[in-house]
C-alpha positions in Angstrom: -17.1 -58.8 40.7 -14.4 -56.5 39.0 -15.7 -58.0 35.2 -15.1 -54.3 34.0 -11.3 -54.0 35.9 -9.5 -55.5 33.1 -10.8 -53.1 30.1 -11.1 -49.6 32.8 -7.0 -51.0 33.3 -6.3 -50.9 29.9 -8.0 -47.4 29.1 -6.0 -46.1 32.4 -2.7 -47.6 30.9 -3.2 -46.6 27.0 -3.7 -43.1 28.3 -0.6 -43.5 30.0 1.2 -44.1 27.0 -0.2 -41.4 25.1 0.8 -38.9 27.7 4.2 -40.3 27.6 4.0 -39.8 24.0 2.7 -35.9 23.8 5.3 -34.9 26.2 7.7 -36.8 24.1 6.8 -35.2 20.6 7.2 -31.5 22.8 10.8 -32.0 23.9 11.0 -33.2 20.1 9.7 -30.1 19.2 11.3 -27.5 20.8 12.9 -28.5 24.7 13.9 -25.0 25.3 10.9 -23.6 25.4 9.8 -22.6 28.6 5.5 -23.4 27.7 7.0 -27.0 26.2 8.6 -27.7 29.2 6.0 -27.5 31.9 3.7 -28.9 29.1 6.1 -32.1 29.3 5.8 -31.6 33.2 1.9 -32.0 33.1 2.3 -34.8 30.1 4.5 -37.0 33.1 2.1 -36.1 36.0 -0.7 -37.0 33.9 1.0 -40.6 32.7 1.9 -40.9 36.7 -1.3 -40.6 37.5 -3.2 -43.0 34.4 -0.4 -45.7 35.0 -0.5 -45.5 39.0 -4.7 -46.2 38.3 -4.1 -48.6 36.0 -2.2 -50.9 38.3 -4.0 -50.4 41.3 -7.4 -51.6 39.7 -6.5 -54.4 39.1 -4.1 -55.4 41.9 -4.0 -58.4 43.1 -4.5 -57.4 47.2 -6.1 -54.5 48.4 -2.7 -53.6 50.4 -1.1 -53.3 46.7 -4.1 -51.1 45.6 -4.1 -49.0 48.2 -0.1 -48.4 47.5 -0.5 -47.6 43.7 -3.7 -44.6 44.6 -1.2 -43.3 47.0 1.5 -43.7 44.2 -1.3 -41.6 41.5 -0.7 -38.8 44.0 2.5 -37.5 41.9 -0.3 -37.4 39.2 -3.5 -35.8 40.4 -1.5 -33.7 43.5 0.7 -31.7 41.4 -1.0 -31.8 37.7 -3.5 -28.4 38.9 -0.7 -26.7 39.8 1.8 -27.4 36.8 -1.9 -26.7 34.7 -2.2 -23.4 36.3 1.7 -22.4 35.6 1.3 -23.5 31.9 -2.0 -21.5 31.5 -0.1 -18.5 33.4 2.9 -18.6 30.8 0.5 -20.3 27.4 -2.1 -16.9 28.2 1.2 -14.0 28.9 -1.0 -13.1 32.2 1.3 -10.9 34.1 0.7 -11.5 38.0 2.8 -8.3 40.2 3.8 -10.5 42.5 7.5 -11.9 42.8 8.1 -14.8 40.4 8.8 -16.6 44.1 6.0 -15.8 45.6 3.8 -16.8 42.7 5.6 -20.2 42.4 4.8 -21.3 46.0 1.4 -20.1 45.9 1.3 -22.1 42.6 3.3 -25.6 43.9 3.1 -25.4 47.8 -0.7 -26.7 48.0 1.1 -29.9 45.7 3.8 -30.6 48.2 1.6 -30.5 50.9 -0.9 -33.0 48.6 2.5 -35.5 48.7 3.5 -34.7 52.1 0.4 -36.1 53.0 -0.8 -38.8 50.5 2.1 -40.3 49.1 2.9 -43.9 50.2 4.6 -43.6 53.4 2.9 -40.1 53.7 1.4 -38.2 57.0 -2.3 -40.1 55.8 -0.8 -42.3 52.7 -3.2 -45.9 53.0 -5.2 -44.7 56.2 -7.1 -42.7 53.6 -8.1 -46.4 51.8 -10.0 -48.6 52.2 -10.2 -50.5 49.1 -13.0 -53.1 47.9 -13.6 -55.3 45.0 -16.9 -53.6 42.3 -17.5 -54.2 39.2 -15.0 -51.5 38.0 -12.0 -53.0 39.9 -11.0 -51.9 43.7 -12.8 -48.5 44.8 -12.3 -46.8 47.8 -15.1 -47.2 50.2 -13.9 -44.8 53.5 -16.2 -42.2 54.8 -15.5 -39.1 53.3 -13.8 -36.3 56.1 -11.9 -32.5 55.8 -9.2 -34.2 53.5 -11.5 -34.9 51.2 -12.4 -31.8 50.9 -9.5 -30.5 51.1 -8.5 -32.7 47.5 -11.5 -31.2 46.2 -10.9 -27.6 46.7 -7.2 -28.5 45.5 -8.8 -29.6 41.9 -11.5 -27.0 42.3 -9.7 -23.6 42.9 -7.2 -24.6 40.5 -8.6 -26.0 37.1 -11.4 -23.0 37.8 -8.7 -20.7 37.6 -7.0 -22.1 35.1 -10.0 -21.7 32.6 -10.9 -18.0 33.6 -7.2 -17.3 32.5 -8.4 -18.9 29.7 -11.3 -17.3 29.3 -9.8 -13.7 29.8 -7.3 -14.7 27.0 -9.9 -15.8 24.2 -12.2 -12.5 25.1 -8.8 -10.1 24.9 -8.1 -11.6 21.6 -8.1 -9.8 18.2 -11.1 -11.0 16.0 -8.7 -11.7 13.4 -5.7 -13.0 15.6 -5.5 -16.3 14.4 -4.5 -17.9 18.0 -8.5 -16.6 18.4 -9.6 -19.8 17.4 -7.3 -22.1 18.4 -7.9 -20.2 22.4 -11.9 -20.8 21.6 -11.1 -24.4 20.9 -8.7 -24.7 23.6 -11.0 -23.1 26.0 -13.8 -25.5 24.8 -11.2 -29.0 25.3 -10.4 -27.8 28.8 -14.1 -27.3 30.2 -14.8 -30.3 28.8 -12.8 -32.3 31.8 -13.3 -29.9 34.1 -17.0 -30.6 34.1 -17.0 -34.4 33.5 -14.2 -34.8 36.5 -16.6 -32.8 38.7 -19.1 -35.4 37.7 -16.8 -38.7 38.0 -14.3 -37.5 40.8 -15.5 -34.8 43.1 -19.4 -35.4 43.2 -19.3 -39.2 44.3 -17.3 -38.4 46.8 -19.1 -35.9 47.7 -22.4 -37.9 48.0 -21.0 -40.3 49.1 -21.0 -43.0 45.6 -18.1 -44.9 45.9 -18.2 -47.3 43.3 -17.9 -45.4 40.7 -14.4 -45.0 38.5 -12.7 -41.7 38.6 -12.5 -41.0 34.8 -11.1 -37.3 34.7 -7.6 -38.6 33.7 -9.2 -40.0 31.0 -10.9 -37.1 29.9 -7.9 -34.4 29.5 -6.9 -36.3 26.8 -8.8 -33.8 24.8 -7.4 -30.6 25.6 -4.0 -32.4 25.2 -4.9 -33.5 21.9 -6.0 -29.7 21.0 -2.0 -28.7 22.2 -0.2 -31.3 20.5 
C-alpha cells in the first residue's frame, strides 16, 4: 500500500514550486499590472493547493490527511474564480454590470467553498474519510449534494472561462499577432479542463475513489503558455 505516495508527493510539491516561481517572475515583470496581479493570485492558489496535496498524501495519520485536503481548499475553492477574473480582464470582455456586482458573482461561490471546507469549516473533515491505496490516502466517503455542488463550482467556471476564450480567439484579426498566441492559449487551457473532468470530477462521480486527482498537475501547461 501507498508504493506510488512518495513520487505522486513529489510531482504535487515540484508543481508547487513552479507555481511559486511563475507568479514570482510576474511581479518581476511588471507588479502593477492589473492581469499580472490576479495572474500571481491564481499562481498562489494553484501552489496552495499542489503543496496542501502534497502533504496530505503522504501523511502520516489519516486525521493529518484529512486536515491538509481541507487546507488544498484555498487552492481548488478560489482558483475558478480568480481564472474567470483573469480571463475577464486577459480577453477585454466588457460585462454591464457594476464592477461590484460582477466581483461577488465572481468570488462569493469561493468564500462559500472556504466557509464550508476549510479546516474548522461548516463540513471541513466530515467530508473525509481518508484510506491508505496505492497512490497515498484517498478519500473513500459516499458522494452527496456537496459533491456536486464542488463540481458544478469547477464546471460552470473553467467552462466559462474558455468560451471567453474562445469568443476572444474567433473576434481576433487574422493578422493580429495575439491570434496565435489566443489559439495556443485556448488549446493549453482545454487541455486541463478535459483531463481534470477525467481525474477529478468523473471518479467521483462514479463513484472511483482511488484514483489521484491530477488536474493541479495539468494547468501547468496553460501556465507555461502565459509565462
Amino acid at each position: 500500500m501507498m508504493k506510488y505516495s512518495p513520487h505522486l508527493s513529489l510531482l504535487y510539491y515540484l508543481c508547487g514550486f513552479f507555481y511559486m516561481g511563475f507568479g514570482t517572475y510576474a511581479v518581476d515583470t511588471n507588479a502593477k499590472s492589473y492581469v499580472n496581479r490576479l495572474f500571481v493570485l491564481a499562481m498562489s492558489s494553484t501552489a496552495t493547493w499542489a503543496f496542501a496535496y502534497s502533504i496530505s498524501t503522504s501523511a502520516p495519520t489519516a486525521e493529518a490527511s484529512a486536515y491538509w485536503r481541507c487546507m488544498s481548499v484555498f487552492g481548488w475553492g478560489v482558483f475558478y474564480s480568480i481564472l474567470l477574473h483573469f480571463v475577464l480582464i486577459l480577453t477585454k470582455t466588457e460585462i454591464r454590470i457594476s464592477k461590484w456586482v460582477l466581483h461577488t458573482l465572481i468570488y462569493l461561490p469561493a468564500v462559500i467553498n472556504i466557509f464550508l471546507f476549510a479546516p474548522f469549516g461548516y463540513l471541513a473533515e466530515k467530508q473525509y474519510h481518508m484510506v491508505k491505496s496505492d497512490f497515498g490516502w484517498v478519500n473513500i466517503l459516499p458522494g452527496d449534494s456537496w459533491r456536486i455542488w464542488i463540481a458544478l463550482y469547477y464546471l460552470v467556471f473553467a467552462a466559462a472561462s474558455v468560451l471567453l476564450l474562445i469568443r476572444w480567439w474567433r473576434n481576433l484579426e487574422p493578422q493580429d499577432p495575439q491570434k496565435r498566441l489566443a489559439r495556443n492559449f485556448l488549446i493549453s487551457v482545454l487541455f486541463p479542463f478535459i483531463l481534470g473532468i477525467a481525474t477529478d470530477t468523473m471518479p467521483d462521480i462514479l463513484g472511483i475513489k482511488y484514483f489521484p486527482k491530477l488536474v493541479v498537475v495539468f494547468i501547468i501547461l496553460p501556465v507555461t503558455m502565459l509565462s
